[in-house]
Structures are given as C-alpha cells and as structure tokens.
C-alpha positions as CSV (number, residue, x, y, z in Angstrom):
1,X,-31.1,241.3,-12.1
2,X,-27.8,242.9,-13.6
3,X,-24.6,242.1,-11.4
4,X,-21.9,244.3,-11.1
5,X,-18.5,243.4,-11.1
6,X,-16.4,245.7,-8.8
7,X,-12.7,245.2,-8.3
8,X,-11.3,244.9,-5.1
9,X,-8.7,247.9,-5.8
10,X,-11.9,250.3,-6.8
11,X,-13.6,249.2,-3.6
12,X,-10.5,249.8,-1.4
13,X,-10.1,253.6,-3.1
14,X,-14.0,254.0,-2.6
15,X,-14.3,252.9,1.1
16,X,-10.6,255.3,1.6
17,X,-12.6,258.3,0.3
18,X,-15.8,257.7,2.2
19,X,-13.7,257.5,5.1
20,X,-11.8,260.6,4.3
21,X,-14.7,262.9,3.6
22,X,-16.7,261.0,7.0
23,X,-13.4,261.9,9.1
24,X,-13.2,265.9,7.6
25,X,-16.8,266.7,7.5
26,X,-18.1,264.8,10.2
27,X,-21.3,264.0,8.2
28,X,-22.8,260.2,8.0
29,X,-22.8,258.4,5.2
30,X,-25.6,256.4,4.6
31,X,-25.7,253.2,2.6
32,X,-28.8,252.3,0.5
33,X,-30.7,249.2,-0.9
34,X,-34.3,249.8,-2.7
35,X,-33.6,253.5,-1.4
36,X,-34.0,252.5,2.2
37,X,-31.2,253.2,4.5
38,X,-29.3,249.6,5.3
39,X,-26.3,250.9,7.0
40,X,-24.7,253.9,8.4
41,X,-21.1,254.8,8.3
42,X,-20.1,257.3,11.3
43,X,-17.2,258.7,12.8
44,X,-15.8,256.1,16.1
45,X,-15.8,259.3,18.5
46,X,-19.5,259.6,17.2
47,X,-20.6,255.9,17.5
48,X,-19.3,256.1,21.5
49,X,-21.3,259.3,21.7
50,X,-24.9,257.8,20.5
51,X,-24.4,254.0,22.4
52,X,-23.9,256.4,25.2
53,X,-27.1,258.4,25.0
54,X,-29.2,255.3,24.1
55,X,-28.1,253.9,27.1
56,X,-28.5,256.6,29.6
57,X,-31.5,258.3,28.3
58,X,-34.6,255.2,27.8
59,X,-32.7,251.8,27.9
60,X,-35.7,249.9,27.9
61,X,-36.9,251.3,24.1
62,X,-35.5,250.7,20.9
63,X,-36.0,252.1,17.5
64,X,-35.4,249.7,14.3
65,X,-37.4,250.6,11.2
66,X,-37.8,246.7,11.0
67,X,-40.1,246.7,13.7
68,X,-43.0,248.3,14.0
69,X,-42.6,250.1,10.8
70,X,-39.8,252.0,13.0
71,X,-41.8,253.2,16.2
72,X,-40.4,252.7,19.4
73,X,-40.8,249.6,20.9
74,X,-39.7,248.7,24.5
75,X,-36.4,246.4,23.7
76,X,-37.2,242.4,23.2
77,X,-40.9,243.0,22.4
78,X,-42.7,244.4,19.5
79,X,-44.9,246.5,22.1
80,X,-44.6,250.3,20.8
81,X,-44.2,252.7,23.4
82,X,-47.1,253.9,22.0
83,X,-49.5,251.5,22.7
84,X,-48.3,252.1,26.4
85,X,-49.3,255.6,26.1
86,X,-52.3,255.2,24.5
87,X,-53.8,252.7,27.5
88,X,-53.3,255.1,29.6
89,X,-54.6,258.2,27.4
90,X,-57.8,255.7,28.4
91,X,-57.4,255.3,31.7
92,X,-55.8,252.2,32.6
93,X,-53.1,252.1,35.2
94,X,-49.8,250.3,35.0
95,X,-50.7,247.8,37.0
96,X,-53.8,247.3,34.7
97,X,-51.4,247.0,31.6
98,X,-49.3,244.4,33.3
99,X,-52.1,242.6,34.2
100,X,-52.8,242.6,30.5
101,X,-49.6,242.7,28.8
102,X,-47.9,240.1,31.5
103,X,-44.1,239.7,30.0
104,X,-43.5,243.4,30.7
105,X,-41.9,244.6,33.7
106,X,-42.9,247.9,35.4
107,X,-39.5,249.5,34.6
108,X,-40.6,248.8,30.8
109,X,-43.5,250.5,31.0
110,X,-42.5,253.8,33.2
111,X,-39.4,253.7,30.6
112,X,-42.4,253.7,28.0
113,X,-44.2,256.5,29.5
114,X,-40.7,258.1,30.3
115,X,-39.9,258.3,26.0
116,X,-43.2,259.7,25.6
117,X,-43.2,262.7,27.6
118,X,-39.0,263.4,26.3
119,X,-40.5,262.4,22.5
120,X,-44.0,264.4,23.5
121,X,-44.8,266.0,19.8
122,X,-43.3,263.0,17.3
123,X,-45.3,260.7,20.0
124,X,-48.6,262.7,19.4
125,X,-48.2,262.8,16.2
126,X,-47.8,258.5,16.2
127,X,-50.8,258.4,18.2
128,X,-53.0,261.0,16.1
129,X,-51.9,258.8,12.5
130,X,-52.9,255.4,14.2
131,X,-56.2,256.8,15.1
132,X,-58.8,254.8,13.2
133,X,-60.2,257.4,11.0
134,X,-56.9,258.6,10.0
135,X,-55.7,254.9,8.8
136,X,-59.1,254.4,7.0
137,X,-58.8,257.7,4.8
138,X,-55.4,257.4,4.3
139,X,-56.2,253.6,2.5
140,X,-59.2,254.8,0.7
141,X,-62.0,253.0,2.6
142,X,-65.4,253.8,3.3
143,X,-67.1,253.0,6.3
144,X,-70.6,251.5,6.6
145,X,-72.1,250.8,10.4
146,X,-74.3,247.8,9.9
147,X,-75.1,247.3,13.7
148,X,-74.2,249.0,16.9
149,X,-70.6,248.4,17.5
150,X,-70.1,246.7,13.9
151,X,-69.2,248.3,10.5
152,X,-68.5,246.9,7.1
153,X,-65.5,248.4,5.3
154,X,-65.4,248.9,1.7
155,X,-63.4,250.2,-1.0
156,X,-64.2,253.9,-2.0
157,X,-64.3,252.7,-5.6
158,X,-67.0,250.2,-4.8
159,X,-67.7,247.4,-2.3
C-alpha cells in the first residue's frame, strides 16, 4: 500500500476549490474509494431539498448501496421493497405478508407497495434481473432437474 503525504495547506486549497466550483456550478462532487462512490459533497440549499423529498415522498424505504446491493429496503430491515412486490405479484395479501414477515408494520409495507408503483419501471426491471433464470445465466450455470421440484446446478465449463 503506498501512503500519501498531503499537507494540510494543499488540503485546505483543494477542499476551497471544490467548494467554489460546487457553489457556481451547482454540480455534486463525488468522492471515491476502489471507484465506488463514499461520499457526496452538495450544495446546503440542496442537502435541505433532498432530506425533504425523502421524507415526504416514502419515509418508510431507504436506499444505501450497502444494503441489499443498493435496492430499496423498507428503513431498519434488510426487507427490499421488492420482495414486498413480488409476494404480491403471487398473490399473497398484506395481511398474509405480515403474518409471514411479522416485525413489519402495515404502513411499511403499503409504503413498499407505495415506492413501487412511483419507481414502477427501475422496479420491474429489479424484479425481471432477480428472476431465477436471469441470475443463473448471468453466473454461467447450467441447470440439470434431477427430480420433480429438484435440480443440480453446475458450472457451464463442467460439473
């Protein structure tokens, strides 16, 4: 691992530029580690802006990309809003998901359902890559039934 030594002086002129060019242009600036956003620098007046939607629109759902590989999740759970959506897409009702999911509330899962039908297309599209076949060509597996209901999964280079 190299370390880099970066004088306080150099930081302070760095983060004054940053600041300047967020402040004119109004664009984020996004800070990076392993080329993965960490951190986001953004204007106050736009900060206030965002907690504001967030709150008002679907309180009960949060997106962190260290959750659920960034999915929405209702907030204090790692439930994905889309798992909601897809119980009922089967035909369970909401009471028949809290009977099975039992730490949500109702409002958590209306909120849920609530996301879905504002976040209708990216939501679809969640649902249609989670669908089994998708995830099983996308990691280069072959499937082999072996009885009814049960399957062997093997490599596509071999077993």
């Amino acid at each position: 691992m190299t370390v880099k030594i970066i004088p306080v002086s150099e930081v302070r002129q760095k983060l004054k530029n940053i600041l300047g060019t967020l402040e004119t242009t109004g664009n984020p600036y996004f800070i990076t580690q392993y080329s993965r956003p960490k951190a986001v620098l953004v204007r106050y007046a736009d900060y206030n802006t965002l907690v504001e939607q967030a709150a008002a629109e679907h309180p009960r759902i949060v997106v962190r990309s260290d959750i659920s590989s960034g999915e929405p999740v209702i907030r204090g759970t790692r439930i994905t809003a889309r798992h909601i959506v897809e119980r009922i897409q089967a035909g369970q009702s909401v009471e028949e998901i809290l009977a099975a999911l039992p730490h949500l509330t109702a409002s958590q899962v209306y909120d849920a359902l609530s996301y879905y039908h504002d976040h209708q297309s990216e939501m679809d599209q969640l649902i249609e890559e989670s669908q089994p076949e998708r995830v099983i060509a996308a990691q280069n597996l072959r499937v082999e039934k072996a009885l009814e209901g049960v399957a062997v999964v093997h490599s596509a280079a071999g077993k």
